[in-house]
C-alpha positions as CSV (number, residue, x, y, z in Angstrom):
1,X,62.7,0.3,-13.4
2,X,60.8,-2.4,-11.6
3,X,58.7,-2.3,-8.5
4,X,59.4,-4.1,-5.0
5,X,56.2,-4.8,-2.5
6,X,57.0,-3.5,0.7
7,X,55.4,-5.4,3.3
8,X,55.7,-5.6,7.4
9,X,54.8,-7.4,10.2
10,X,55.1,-3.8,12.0
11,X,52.2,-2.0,10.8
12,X,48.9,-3.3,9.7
13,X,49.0,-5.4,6.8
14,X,46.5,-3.7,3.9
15,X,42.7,-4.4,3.9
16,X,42.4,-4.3,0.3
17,X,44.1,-4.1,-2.7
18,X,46.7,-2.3,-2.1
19,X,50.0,-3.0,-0.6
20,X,51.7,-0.8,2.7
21,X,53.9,0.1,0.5
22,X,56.0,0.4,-3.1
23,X,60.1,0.6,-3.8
24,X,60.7,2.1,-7.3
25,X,64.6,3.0,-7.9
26,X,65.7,4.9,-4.6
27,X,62.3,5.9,-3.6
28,X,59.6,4.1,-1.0
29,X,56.2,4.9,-1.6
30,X,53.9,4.1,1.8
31,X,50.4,3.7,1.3
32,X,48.4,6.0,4.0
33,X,48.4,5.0,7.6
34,X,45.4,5.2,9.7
35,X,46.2,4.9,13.4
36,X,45.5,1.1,13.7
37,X,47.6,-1.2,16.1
38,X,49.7,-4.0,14.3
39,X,49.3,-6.2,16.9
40,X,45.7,-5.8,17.9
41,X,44.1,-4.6,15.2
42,X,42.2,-2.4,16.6
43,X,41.7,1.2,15.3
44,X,43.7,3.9,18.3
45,X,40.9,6.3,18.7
46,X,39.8,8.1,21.9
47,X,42.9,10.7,21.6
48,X,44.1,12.2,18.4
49,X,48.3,12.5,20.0
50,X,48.1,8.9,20.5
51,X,46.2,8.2,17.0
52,X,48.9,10.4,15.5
53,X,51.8,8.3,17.4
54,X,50.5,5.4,16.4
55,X,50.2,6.5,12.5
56,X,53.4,7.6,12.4
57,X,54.6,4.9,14.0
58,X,53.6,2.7,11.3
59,X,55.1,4.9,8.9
60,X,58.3,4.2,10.1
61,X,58.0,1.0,10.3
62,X,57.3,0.8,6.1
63,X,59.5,2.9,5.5
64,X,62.6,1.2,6.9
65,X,61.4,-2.0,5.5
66,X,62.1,-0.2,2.3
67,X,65.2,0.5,3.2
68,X,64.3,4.1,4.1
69,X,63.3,6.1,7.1
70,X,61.2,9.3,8.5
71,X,64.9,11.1,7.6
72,X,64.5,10.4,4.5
73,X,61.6,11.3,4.0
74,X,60.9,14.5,1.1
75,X,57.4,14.6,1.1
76,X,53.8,13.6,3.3
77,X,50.2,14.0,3.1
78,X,48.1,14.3,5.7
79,X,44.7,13.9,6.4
80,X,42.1,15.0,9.4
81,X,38.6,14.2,9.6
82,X,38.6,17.4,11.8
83,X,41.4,20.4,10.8
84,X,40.4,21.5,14.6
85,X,42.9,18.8,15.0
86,X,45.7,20.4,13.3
87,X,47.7,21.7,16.1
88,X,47.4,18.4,18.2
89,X,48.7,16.5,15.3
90,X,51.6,18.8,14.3
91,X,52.7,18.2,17.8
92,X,53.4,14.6,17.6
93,X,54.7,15.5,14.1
94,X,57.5,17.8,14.9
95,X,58.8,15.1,17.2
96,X,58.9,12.7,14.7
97,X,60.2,14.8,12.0
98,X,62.9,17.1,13.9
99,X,65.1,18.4,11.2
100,X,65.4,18.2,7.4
101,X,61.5,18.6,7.6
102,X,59.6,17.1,4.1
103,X,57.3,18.9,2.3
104,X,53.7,19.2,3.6
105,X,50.4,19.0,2.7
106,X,47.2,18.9,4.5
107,X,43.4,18.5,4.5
108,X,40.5,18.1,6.0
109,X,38.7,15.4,4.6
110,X,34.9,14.2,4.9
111,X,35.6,10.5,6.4
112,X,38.4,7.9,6.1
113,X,38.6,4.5,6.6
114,X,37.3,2.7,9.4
115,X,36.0,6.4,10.6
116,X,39.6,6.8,11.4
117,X,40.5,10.3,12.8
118,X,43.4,10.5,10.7
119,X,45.6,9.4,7.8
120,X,49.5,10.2,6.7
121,X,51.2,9.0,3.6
122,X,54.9,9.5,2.5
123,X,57.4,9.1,0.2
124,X,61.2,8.7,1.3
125,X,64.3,8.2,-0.4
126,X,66.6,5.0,-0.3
């Protein structure tokens, strides 16, 4: 089975070596998604719904690049630099994931990248 480099103009392209994300068979595999603006670059910080908007707008973005989309998506990982955050996050979440809801996990985590606020990654299916 080989691999196929998912990459976007739509979210931010990687800042190390890594790629946004990874097709292998009928799966897509998105690196995690701080909440950083394509288009600036800049790093969406001074409220967590918009952070969380932002993230999983970038999500989507790999994912249907992949030829997959947040509908397909079976699982997601999700991390807070504060779990005080939780319930803000899970907000914006539930209206991007409305039905057929992936499995979940979540943490609290002591920092992320660029002191972002917050991280997702997912896997959907093809």
């Amino acid at each position: 089975m080989s691999k196929e480099i998912i990459a976007t103009k739509n979210a931010p392209g990687a800042i190390g070596p890594y790629s946004q994300g990874n097709k292998v068979g009928n799966l897509v595999f998105t690196s995690g998604q701080i909440p950083l603006n394509p288009d600036t670059g800049k790093l969406v910080d001074d409220d967590i719904k918009k952070a969380a908007v932002q993230v999983l707008d970038n999500l989507k973005a790999i994912l249907e690049e992949g030829g997959s989309s947040l509908e397909k998506v079976v699982k997601t990982v999700v991390y807070l630099k504060d779990i005080n955050d939780f319930a803000a996050v899970n907000e914006v979440y539930a209206t991007y994931f409305t039905s057929n809801y992936p499995a979940r996990s979540c943490f609290e985590v002591g920092k992320l990248p660029m002191d972002a606020k917050l991280e997702i990654e997912a896997i959907g299916v093809v």
